[in-house]
Every structure is written in C-alpha cells, then in structure tokens.
LUMSEMAR-247303 format. One line per field, with one value per residue (C-alpha): residue in three letters; x, y, z. Coordinates in pm, 1 decimal, m for minus. Example, Ala and Ser with C-alpha at 12.3 -4.5 7.8 and 13.67 -1.06 7.14 Angstrom:
resn <- (ALA|SER)
xx <- (1230.0|1367.0)
yy <- (m450.0|m106.0)
zz <- (780.0|714.0)
REM end
This chain:
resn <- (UNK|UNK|UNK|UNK|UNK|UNK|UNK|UNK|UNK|UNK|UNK|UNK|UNK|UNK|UNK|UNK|UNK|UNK|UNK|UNK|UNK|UNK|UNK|UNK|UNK|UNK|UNK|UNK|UNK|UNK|UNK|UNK|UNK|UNK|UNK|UNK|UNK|UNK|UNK|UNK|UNK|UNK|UNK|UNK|UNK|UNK|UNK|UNK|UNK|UNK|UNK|UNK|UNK|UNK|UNK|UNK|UNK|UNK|UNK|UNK|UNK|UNK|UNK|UNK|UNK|UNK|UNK|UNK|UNK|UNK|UNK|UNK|UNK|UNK|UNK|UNK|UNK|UNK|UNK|UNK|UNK|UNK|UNK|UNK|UNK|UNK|UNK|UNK|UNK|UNK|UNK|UNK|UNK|UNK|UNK|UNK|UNK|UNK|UNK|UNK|UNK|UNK|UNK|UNK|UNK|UNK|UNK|UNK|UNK|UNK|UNK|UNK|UNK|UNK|UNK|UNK|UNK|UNK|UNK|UNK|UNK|UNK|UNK|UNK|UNK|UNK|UNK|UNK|UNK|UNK|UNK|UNK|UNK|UNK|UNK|UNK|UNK|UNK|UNK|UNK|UNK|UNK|UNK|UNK|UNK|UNK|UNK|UNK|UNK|UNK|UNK|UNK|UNK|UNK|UNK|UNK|UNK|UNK|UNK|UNK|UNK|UNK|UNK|UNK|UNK|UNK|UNK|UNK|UNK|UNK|UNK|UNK|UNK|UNK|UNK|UNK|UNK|UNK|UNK|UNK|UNK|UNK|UNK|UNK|UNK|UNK|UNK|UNK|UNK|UNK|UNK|UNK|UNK|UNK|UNK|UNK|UNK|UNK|UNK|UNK|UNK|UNK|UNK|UNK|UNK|UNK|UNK|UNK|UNK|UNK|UNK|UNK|UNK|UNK|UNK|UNK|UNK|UNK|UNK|UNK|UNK|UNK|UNK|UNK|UNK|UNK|UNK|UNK|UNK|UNK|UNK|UNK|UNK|UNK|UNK|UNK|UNK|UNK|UNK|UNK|UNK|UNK|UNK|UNK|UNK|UNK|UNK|UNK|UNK|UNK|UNK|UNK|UNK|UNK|UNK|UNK|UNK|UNK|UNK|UNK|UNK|UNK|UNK|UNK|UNK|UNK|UNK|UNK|UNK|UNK|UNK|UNK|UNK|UNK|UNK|UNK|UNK|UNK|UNK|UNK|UNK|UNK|UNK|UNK|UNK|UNK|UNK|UNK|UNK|UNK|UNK|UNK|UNK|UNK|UNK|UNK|UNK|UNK|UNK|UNK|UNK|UNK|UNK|UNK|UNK|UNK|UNK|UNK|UNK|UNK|UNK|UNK|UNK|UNK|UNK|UNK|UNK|UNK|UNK|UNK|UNK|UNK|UNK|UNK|UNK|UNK|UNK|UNK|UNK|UNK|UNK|UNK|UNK|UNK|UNK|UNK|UNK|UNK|UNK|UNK|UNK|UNK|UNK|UNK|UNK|UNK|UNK|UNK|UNK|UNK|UNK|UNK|UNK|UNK|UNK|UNK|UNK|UNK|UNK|UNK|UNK|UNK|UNK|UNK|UNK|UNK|UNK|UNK|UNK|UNK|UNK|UNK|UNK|UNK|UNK|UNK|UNK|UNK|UNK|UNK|UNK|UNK|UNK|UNK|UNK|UNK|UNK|UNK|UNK|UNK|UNK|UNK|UNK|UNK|UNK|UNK|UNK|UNK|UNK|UNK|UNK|UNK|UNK|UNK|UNK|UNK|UNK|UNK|UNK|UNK|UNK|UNK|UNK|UNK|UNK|UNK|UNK|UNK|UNK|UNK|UNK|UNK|UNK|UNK|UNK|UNK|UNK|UNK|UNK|UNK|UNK|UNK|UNK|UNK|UNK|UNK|UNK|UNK|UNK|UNK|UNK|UNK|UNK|UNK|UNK|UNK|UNK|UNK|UNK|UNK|UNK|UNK|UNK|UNK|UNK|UNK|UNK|UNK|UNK|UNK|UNK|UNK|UNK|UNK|UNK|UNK|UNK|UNK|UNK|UNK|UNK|UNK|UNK|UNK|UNK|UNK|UNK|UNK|UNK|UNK|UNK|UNK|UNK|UNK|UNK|UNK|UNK|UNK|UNK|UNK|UNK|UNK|UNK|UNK|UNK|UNK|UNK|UNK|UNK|UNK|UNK|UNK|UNK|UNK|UNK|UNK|UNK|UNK|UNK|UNK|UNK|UNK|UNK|UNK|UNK|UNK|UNK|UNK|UNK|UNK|UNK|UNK|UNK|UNK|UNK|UNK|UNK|UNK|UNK|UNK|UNK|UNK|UNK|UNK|UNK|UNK|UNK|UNK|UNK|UNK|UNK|UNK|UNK|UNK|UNK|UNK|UNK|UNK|UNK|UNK|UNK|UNK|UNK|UNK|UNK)
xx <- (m2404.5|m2229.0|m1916.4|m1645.0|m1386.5|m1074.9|m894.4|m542.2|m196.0|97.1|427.4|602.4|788.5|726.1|561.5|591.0|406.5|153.6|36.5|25.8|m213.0|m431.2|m465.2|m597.0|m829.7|m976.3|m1023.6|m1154.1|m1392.3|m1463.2|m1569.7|m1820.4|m1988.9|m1835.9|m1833.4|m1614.9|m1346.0|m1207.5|m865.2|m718.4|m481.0|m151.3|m206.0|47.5|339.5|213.3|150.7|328.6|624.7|753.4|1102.8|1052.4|832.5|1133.0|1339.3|1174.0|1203.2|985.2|691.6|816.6|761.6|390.3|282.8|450.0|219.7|m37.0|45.0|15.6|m327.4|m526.1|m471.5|m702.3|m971.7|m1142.8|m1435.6|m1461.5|m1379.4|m1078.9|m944.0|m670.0|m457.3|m109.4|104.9|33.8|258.4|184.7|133.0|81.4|459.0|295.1|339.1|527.3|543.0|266.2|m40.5|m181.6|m409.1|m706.7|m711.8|m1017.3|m910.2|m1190.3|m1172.6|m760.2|m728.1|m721.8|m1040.9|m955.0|m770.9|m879.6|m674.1|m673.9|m765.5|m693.2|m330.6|m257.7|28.1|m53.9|63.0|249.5|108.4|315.2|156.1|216.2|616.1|535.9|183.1|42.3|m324.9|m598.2|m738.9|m1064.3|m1349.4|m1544.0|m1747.0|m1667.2|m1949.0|m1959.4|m2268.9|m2517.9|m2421.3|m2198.7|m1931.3|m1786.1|m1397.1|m1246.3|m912.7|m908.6|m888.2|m1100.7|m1417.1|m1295.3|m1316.6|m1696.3|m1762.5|m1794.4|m1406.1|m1271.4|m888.2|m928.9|m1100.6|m1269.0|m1486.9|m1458.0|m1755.5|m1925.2|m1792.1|m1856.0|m2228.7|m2333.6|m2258.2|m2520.4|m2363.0|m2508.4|m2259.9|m1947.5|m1668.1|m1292.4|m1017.7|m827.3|m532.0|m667.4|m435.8|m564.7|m568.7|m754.7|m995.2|m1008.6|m1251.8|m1537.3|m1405.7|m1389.7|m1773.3|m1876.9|m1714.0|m1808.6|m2168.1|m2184.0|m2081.7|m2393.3|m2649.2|m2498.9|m2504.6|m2786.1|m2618.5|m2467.1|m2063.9|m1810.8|m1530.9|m1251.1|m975.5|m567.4|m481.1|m116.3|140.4|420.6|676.3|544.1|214.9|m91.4|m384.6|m674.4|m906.0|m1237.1|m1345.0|m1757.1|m2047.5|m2284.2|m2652.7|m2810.7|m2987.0|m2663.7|m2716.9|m2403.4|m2522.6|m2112.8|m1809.3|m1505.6|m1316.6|m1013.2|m647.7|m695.3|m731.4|m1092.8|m1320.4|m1715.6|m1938.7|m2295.4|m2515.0|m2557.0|m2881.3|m2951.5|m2869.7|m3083.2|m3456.8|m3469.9|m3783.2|m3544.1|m3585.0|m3256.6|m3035.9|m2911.9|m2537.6|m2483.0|m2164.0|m1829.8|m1642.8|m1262.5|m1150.7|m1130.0|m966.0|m745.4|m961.5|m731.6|m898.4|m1068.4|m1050.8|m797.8|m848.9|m799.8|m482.8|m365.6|m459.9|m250.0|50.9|21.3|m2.5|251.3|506.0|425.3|449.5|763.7|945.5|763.6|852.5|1156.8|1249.9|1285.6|1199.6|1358.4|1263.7|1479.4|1406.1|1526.2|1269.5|1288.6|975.1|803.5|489.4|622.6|896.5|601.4|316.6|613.5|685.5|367.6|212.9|528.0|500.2|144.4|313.8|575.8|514.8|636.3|943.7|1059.8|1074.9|1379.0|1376.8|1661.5|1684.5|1978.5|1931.1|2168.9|2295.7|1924.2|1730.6|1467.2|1441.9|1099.4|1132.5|1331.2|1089.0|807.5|978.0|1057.9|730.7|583.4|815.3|717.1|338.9|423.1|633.0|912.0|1261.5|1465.0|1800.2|1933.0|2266.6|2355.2|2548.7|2638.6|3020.1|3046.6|2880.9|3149.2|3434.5|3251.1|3254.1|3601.6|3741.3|3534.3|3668.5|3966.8|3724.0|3455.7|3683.9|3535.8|3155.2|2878.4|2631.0|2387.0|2255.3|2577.9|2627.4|2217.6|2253.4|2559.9|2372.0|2101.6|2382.3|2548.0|2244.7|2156.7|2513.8|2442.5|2104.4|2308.1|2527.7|2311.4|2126.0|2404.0|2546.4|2207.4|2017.6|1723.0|1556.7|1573.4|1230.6|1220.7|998.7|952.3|629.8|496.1|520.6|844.9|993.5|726.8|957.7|1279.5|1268.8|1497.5|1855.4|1965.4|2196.8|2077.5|1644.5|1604.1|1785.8|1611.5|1487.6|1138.4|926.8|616.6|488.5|625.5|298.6|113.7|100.3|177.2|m178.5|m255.4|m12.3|m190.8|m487.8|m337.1|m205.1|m529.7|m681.7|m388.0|m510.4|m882.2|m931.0|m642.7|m308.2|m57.8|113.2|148.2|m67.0|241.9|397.0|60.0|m22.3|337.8|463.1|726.1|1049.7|1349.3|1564.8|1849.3|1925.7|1809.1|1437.7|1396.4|1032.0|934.2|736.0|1049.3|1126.9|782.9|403.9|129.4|100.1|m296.7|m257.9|78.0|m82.0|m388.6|m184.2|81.8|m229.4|m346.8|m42.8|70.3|m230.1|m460.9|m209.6|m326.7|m62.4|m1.5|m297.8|m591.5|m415.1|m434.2|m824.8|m894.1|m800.4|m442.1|m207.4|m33.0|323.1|282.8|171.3|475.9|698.2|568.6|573.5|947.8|1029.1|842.7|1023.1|1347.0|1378.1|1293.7|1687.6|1659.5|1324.7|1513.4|1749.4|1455.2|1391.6|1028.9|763.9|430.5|168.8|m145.2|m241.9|m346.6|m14.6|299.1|686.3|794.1|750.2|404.3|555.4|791.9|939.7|1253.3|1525.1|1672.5|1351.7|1305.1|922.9|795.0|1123.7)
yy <- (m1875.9|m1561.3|m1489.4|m1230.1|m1044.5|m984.0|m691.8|m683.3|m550.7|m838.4|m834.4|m1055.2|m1352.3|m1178.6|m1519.9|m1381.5|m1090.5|m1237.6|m1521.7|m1316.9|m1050.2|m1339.2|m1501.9|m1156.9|m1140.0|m1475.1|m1372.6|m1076.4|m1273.0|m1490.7|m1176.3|m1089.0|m1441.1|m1547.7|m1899.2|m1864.6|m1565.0|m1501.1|m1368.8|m1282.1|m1501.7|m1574.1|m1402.1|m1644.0|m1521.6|m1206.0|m1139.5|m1112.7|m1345.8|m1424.6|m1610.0|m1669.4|m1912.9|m2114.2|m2198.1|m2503.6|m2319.2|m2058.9|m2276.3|m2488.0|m2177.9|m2082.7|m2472.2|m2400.6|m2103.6|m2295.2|m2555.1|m2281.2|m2050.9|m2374.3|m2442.7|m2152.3|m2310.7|m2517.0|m2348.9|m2104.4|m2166.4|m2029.9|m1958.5|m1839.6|m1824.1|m2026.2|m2204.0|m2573.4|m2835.1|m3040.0|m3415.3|m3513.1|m3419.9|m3380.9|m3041.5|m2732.2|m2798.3|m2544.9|m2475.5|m2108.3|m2244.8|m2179.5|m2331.1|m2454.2|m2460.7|m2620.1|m2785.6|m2780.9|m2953.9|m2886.2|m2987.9|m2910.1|m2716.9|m2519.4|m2448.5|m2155.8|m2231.9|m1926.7|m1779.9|m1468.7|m1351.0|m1018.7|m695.5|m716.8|m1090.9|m1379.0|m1666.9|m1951.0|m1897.9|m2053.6|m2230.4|m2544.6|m2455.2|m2633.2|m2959.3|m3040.5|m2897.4|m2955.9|m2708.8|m2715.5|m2821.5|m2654.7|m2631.1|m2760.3|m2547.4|m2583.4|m2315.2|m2264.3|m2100.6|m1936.6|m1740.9|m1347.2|m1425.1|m1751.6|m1505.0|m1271.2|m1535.9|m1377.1|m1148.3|m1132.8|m1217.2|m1443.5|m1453.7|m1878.3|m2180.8|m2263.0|m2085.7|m2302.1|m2148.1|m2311.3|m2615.0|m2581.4|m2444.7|m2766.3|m2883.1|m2665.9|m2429.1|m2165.4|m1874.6|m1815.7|m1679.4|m1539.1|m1495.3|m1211.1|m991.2|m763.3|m430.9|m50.1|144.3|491.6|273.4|m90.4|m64.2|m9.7|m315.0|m516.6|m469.2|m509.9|m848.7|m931.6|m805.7|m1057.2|m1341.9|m1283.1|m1276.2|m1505.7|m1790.7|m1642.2|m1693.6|m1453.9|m1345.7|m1262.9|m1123.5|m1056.1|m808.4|m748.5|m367.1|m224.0|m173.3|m373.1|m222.9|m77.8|m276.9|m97.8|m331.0|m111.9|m322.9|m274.3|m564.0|m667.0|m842.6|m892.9|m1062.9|m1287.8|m1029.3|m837.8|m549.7|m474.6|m543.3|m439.5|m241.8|m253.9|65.2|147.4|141.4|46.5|m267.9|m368.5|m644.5|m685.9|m942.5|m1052.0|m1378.8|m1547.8|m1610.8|m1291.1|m1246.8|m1506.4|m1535.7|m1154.0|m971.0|m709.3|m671.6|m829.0|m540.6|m526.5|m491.7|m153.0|m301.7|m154.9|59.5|141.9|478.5|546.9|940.1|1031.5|1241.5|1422.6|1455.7|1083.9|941.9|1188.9|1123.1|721.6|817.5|1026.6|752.7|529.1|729.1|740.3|423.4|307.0|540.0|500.8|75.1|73.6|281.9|95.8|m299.9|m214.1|m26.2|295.2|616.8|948.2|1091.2|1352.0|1519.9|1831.9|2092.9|2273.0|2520.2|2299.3|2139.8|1788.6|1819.3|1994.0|1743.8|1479.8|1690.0|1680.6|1370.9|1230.6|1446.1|1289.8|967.4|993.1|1263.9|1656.2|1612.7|1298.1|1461.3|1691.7|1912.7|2038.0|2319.2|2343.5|2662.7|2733.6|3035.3|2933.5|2923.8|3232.4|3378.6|3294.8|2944.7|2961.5|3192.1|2902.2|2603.2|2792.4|2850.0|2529.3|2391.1|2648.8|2573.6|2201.0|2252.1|2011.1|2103.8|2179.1|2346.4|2583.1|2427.1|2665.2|2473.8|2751.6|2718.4|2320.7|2428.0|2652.0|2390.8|2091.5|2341.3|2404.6|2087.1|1925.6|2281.4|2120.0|1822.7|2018.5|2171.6|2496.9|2366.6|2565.1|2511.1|2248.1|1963.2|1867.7|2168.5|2149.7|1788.0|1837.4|2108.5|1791.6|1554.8|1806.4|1770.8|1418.0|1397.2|1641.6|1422.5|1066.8|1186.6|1341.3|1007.4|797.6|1014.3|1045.7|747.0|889.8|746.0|975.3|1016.4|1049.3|1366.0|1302.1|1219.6|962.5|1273.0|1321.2|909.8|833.4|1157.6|1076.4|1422.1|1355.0|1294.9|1010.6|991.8|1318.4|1451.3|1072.6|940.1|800.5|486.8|532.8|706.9|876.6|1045.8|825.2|650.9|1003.8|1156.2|1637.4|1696.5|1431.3|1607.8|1923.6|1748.4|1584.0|1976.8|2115.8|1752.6|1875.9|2244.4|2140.4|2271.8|2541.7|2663.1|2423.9|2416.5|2796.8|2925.7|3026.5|2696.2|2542.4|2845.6|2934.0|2764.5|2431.0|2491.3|2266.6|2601.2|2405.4|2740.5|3105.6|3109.2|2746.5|2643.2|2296.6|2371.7|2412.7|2018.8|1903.1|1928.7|2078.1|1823.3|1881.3|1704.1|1481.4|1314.3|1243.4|1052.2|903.9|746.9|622.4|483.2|318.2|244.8|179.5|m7.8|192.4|207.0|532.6|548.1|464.7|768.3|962.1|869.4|1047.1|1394.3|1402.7|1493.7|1305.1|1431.1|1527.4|1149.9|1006.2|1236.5|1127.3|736.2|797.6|990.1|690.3|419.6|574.2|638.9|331.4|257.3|543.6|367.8|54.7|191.5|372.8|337.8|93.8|329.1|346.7|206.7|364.6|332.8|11.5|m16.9|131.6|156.4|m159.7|m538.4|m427.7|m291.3|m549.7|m331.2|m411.4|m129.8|m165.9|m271.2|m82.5|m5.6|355.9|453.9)
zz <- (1622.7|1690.0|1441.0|1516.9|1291.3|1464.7|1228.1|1330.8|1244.3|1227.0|1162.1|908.4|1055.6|1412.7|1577.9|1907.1|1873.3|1592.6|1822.5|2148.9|1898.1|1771.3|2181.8|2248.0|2030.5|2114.4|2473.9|2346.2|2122.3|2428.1|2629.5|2366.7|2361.7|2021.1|1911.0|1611.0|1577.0|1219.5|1208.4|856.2|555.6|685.9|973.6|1204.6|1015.3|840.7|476.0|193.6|386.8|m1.8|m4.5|389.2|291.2|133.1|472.7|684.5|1018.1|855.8|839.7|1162.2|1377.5|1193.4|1347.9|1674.5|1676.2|1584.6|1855.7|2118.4|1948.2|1934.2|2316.5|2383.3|2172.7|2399.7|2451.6|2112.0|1735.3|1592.2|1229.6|1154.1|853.6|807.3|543.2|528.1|434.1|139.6|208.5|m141.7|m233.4|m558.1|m691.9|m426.8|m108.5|76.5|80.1|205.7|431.7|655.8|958.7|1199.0|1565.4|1825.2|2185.4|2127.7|1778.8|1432.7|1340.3|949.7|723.8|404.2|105.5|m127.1|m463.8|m649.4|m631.3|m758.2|m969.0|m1083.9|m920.2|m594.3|m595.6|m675.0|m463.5|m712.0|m672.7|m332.9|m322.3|m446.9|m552.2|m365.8|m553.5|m306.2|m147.5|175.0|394.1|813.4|995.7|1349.4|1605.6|1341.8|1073.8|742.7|675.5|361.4|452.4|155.3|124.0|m10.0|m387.6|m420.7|m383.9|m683.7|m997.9|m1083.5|m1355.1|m1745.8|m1828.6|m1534.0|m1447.3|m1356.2|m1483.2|m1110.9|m866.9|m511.4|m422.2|m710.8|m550.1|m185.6|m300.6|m392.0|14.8|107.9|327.8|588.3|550.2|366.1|531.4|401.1|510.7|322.8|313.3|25.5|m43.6|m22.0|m333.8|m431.4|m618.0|m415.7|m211.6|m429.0|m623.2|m321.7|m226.1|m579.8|m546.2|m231.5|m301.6|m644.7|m438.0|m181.5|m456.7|m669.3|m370.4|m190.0|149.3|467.0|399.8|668.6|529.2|725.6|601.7|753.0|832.8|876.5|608.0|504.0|367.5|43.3|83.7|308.9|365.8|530.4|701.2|632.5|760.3|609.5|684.8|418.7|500.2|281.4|98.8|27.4|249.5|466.7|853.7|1021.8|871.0|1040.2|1036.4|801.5|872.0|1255.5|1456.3|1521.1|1596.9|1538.3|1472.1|1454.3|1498.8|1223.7|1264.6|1200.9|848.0|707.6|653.4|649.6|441.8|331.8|m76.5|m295.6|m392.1|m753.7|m763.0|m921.7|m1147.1|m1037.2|m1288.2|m1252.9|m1205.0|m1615.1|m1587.6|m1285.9|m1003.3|m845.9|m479.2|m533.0|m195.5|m108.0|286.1|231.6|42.3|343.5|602.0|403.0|403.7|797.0|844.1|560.4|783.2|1111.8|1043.5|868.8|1116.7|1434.5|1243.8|1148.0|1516.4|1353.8|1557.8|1382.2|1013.7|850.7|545.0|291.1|321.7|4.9|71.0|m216.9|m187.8|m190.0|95.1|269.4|242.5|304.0|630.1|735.7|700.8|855.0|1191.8|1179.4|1164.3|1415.4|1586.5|1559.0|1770.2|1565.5|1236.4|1170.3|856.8|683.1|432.5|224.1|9.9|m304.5|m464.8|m651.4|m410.2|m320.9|16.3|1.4|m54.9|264.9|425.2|363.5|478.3|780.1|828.2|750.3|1058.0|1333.6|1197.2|1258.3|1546.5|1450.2|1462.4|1164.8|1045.3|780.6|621.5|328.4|61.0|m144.5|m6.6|m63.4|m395.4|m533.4|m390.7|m626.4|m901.2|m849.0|m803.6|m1127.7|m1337.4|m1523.4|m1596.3|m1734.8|m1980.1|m1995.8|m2120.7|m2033.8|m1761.2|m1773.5|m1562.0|m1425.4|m1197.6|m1142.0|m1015.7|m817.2|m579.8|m575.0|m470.0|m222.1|m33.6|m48.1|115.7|368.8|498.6|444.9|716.6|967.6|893.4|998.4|1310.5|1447.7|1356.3|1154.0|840.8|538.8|388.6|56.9|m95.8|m491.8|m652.2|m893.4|m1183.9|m1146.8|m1111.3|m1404.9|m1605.4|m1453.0|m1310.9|m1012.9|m968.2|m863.6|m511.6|m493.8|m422.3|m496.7|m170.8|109.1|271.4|184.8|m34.0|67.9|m253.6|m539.2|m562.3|m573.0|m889.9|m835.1|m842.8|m631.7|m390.4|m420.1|m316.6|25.6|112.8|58.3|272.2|569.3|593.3|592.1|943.0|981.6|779.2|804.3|487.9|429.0|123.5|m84.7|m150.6|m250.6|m487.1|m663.2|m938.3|m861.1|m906.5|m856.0|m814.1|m912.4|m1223.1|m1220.0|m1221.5|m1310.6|m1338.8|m1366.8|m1643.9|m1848.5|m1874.0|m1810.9|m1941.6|m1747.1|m1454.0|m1471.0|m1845.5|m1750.0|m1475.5|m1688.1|m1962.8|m1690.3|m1553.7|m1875.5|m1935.5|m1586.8|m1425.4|m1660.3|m1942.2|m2221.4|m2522.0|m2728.2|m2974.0|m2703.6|m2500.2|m2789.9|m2899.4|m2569.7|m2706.6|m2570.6|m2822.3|m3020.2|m2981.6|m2644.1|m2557.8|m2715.9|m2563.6|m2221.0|m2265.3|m2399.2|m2092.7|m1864.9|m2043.6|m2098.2|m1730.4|m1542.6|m1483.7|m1194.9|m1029.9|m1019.7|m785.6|m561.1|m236.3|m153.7|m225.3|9.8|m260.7|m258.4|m629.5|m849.4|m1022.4|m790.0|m928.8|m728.9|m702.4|m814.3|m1201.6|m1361.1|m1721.9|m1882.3|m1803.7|m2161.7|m2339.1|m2672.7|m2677.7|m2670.7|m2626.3)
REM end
C-alpha cells in the first residue's frame, strides 16, 4: 500500500481555494501511484477557524467541499480533515473530524479525542471530544487515523485520562496515521519527534504523520511532514515552511532487521540560546509575512527606519517577504537623532535596494511642543516630549499607510513589550508585528543569520549601543538591564512560568528579578492594545498569554 503526505498551505474559511489545493494534490497523489493521500486537521476550512465554527453555513460549506473532494476518490483513498456534526445532540455540536473518502463515499469518519486548551489552543470552546474507537480497514489492512494531539498524551505526567491509541491498539492495526496542524516554535520540533518517536516504540507499528505549513495570522505551522518505520527510524521528512508531498509503501516499514532505537528523552529549552534555531526563526518570520499580506490581499509594507537593529532586521526580512520594491522605509530623524543613525538606515536601504524617504520631524516637533506649552505649565522635560517625537511619527506612517495602501509593520521586540519599553500610538503602531515574539538578542542573532553570506545590515547598527534617541545621548541601557541578562530572566519568567524565587535560585539577582516581573506585569495594558504578533516562541503576547491587565501579582 503506498501512503502519501500532501503538506499544504490553506486559507481559513477560503473553500474555494482549500478544495481546489486538496483535488490537486490527489491527482498529484494519483500520478505517483498512491492509494491513500493524507492531507492535514481541518484542512477543508483551514485551522484555527475558532468562532467560525459557530455559524451553520460555516460547517455547511466544509460538507459541500466534502461533497465535491470525495468525487475524485474513486480510484484512490482520501483523508482529509473537517468539522463533523454531532448526531448524538448530546454534548456541543462538532466534532473535529477525520474523514475517509473511497470510490465517492464517506466510508467513515474519525473523531479527535484529545482537545487542547492550552496556549493558542482552545478546541473544547467548539468540540465535543470523541467517545469511540475503531480502526479503517482499507486493501487488507487496518489503519488507525488519529488527529495532531491524540498522539501527545505519553509521558511521565499526562495532560488527559485516555490515550486512543491505547484503544485502537487493541484492533490490531498495521500503521498509525495523523492528521495534525501542530505550530512552529524555536523549540517544537524536537518535542514533536520525541513524541512521535514514543508512540512508534511504544505500539511497535509504522507512523505517518502529516503536518499543515503556512501562517495564520499570528500562528506559523511549518510542515515537517514524518514518516517513522516500525523500528522508529525516520524513512521521509517533508521540508519546512513549504508545500510538499512524499510518501512511501507501507510495506516497507515493517518487518525490517534494523535494531530498536531508544528515544533519547526530549528536554525543553531550560536557559534562552540566543542563536537556537536561529534560521527556523527567520523562515518563520518569512512566511508569517509573506501569508498574512498574500490571505489578507495585502501587497505594500511600510516601516520607520530608525538606523536600529530592530527597524533593520524588520526591513529586511520583510523585503525577503515581499519583495525589495514592496517595502518602503521611512526615516523620521529628530533634533535627537545622530547623523549616523541616518547615515545607516540609508545604507541599509541602498544595500537592500528598497525605496525609502527622509521626513524630518524636527519642525512638527517644535509646533507639538508649542501648542502643549501652556499645558505643561513650565515642567521640565521628561517622557512626554520623548513620546510625542514617538507619536509624531507613528502619525506620519498611519497616513502614508492610508493614502497609499501599505501595511505598517511593526519593529519592537519581545524585550521591549515584556518592559513596556514602547509608546503606545507611537513605535508601537502597526498592523503586525514581526519581532514582538523575538526577544533583543534574539534579534542580534537573525542580523548576524541575514549577513551570513554578504553585508546587508551595515556593521554599525549591529555593533553600537541601542538607543531610542528620543533625549540627548539616550542609551537604552538607561531604563533597562543588560538585554544579555533581561532576556535570560524574561524567558524564565514568560516562557518557562517560573515565579520570582526559582528565577532567583538560578543566580539572577534578587532585586533585579523583581524589578523585571514588575515591569512585565505592570505593563501588559500596552500589549493588549498590540497589533497580532508573528509567534515563533512557546508562549507569544497574544491569544497564546491570557494575564489580567489589573491583576496585583508581582506588581
């Protein structure tokens, strides 16, 4: 029997192009002598659809695409994932479902058992759990169908009561196969063969998993598509963050002489490594740009170029994205701003090749300043007049935005929305963030990833000390730790959930470690009025991160 992955990229609630995507690949599949293509969870109507789910014609369209996918099914196997209706009325009303398409019928539907609400899951708001268990039998063999988290309940400290494989095991199946839609972080897919890996010797049968790529919204799934023999060697990898399809004949990944491998026990990234994966993080941020521009029928970025490393590494992994001639940069110096910072950004762009424009705002600066004078009663200077040069610009981009029709990236980093060190309608602006799910270092990393061939980003902004320039030499290092420590105990503290004295036990110290929670929790009224962030880490600010704005703790 000779399975197929089909890796593709869909659109959410875009049935037209989903279903034309998934006929392809089943003539494609045909082509290669398949007799069973896989396609990926909820792969009719995309994944995560979330409240879409909720409206009838929702799910009436996802089994009108069925209708039409399983009419090209006479001669191959299809499955393909889809919300299911309910029939027991007893409990919600869907199911996420796997479905088995032969000779032009449903021949049987699967239902996930295990629904995630952790993270930027929340499938029990919408999904009844499944409540029975059967294998597919097809050509003289017994499949066992699961669905992306029904293969992760193994380990010493289990999130549910029920494995299905435990259930479906007892059926004696051939081969297990799942259907997933499992998100990219720095650190996921080591996780994600460890599991798969555990499942293969713990059943002691071939796996095909197959995996979604393409970014939604803040949410990048990267493929990776696997195919695990009985032995738990990997036989096929699908490649990351584009479309691809691969198989192999079942047949082949049983009764091999190959020795058992012992699964080596996956570990979580304990301490931040700032160039861990660095190149996955970049791909990610390509594709987590180039997707929501494309979906949403985007095709211009603009941006303020400061001359800092984040507006530059934001610059350039967008012309990546979109293209040079797509991105426009703006600088807006101030009477703050150095010549050199100018000097750089200008230089970044010719390197690049995309246009850009020099709108001094030292003019519209001295008119706020002027106009807000018999309201500031004579106080000295302070973050006020800082933040209004911030605001100025934010202004300046909003309306080339509108007049022209571009999308304003936004440049700050997971440092500074963790510190609230931002201003808000001003540097924090923007229809989507690149970097807030990258902590500074991390940044440095990704400019040192871009000029691994040649000089793109010029030397000086990676090497000189940040600087919001927003007061006479201003150095970020004025409101804000060392970002080689701050990142360290931000990580501690937002990815990995540690509280204030295990942070401290590590050798951080103690005053600087309350200081820095305070600043996180004090500040997370401004990230509730961000703009979706690309997610690239294990816990992102987003749907991802539920904290109370006016909760107490830490702060």
């Amino acid at each position: 029997m000779n399975i197929i992955l089909a890796q593709q990229n869909y659109h959410i609630g875009n049935f037209e192009k989903n279903t034309e995507k998934i006929i392809a690949g089943i003539q494609a599949a045909k082509a290669q002598g398949a007799d069973l293509v896989v396609f990926s969870e909820l792969c009719v109507c995309g994944y995560p659809p979330r409240d879409f789910l909720e409206f009838e014609d929702f799910i009436a369209q996802c089994h009108k695409a069925i209708d039409v996918i399983k009419t090209h099914t006479s001669d191959i196997a299809v499955l393909v994932g889809a919300p299911a209706r309910n029939a027991q009325r007893e409990g919600k009303d869907l199911f996420n479902a796997a479905w088995f398409l032969y000779e032009g019928e449903v021949k049987q539907v699967v239902h996930k058992t295990l629904l995630p609400t952790y993270d930027v899951f929340d499938e029990y708001r919408y999904f009844e759990p499944s409540y029975e268990w059967n294998i597919i039998p097809f050509k003289g063999k017994k499949l066992a169908v699961t669905i992306c988290e029904d293969i992760w309940n193994l380990g010493d400290n289990p999130l549910y009561r029920i494995c299905p494989m435990d259930q479906l095991i007892a059926q004696e199946p051939d081969v297990m196969i799942n259907l997933s839609a499992s998100p990219f972080d720095y650190d996921h897919d080591e996780d994600r063969k460890e599991i798969i890996l555990a499942n293969v010797l713990k059943y002691k049968i071939p796996l095909y998993y197959c995996n979604t790529v393409g970014s939604q919204t803040e949410i990048v799934f990267d493929g990776g598509s696997l195919i695990y023999d009985a032995q738990g060697n990997i036989v096929k990898e699908l490649p990351y963050f584009e479309e691809a399809m691969g198989g192999i004949e079942l047949e082949k990944l049983v009764g091999s002489n190959l020795p058992p491998v012992k699964p080596s026990g996956f570990t979580p990234l304990m301490a931040l490594e700032f160039d861990h994966n660095i190149h996955r993080i970049y791909d990610a941020l390509v594709m987590g740009i180039r997707d929501y521009f494309g979906k949403m029928g985007f095709t211009k970025a603009i941006l303020g170029s400061s001359g800092g490393i984040d507006s530059a590494v934001t610059l350039a992994i967008a012309c990546e994205a979109l293209g040079k001639d797509n991105v426009r940069a703006v600088l807006m110096p101030s009477p703050y701003s150095t010549s050199h910072s100018v000097d750089d950004a200008v230089a970044l762009s010719r390197n690049l090749g995309n246009p850009y424009d020099i709108i001094r705002i030292n003019d519209i600066y001295e008119t706020f300043l002027a106009t807000l004078e018999p309201y500031f009663k004579g106080l000295p200077f302070n973050v006020a007049e800082e933040n209004t040069q911030s605001r100025i610009r934010g202004n300046l981009l909003m309306g080339l935005s509108n007049k022209f029709g571009y999308i304003l990236l936004n440049t700050s980093n997971k440092s500074e929305l963790s510190t609230g060190y931002g201003t808000l309608y001003g540097d924090m602006a923007g229809g989507l963030s690149v970097l807030g799910d990258v902590y500074k270092m991390q940044v440095y990393s990704l400019a040192r990833y871009i000029n691994r061939e040649k000089e793109i980003i010029p030397a000086n902004i990676i090497d000189k000390a940040p600087s919001a320039e927003l007061r006479p030499d201003q150095k970020d290092s004025d409101s804000l730790p060392d970002y080689a420590i701050l990142d360290r105990i931000l990580y501690q503290y937002i990815e990995r959930r540690q509280g204030p004295r295990e942070i401290v036990a590590q050798g951080f110290d103690s005053a600087l470690v309350s200081r820095t929670l305070k600043m996180v929790n004090t500040n997370e009224y401004k990230r509730n009025q961000f703009c979706p962030i690309i997610r690239v880490s294990s816990k992102a600010f987003g749907v991802g991160r539920r904290v109370p704005i006016v909760g107490k703790y830490l702060s």
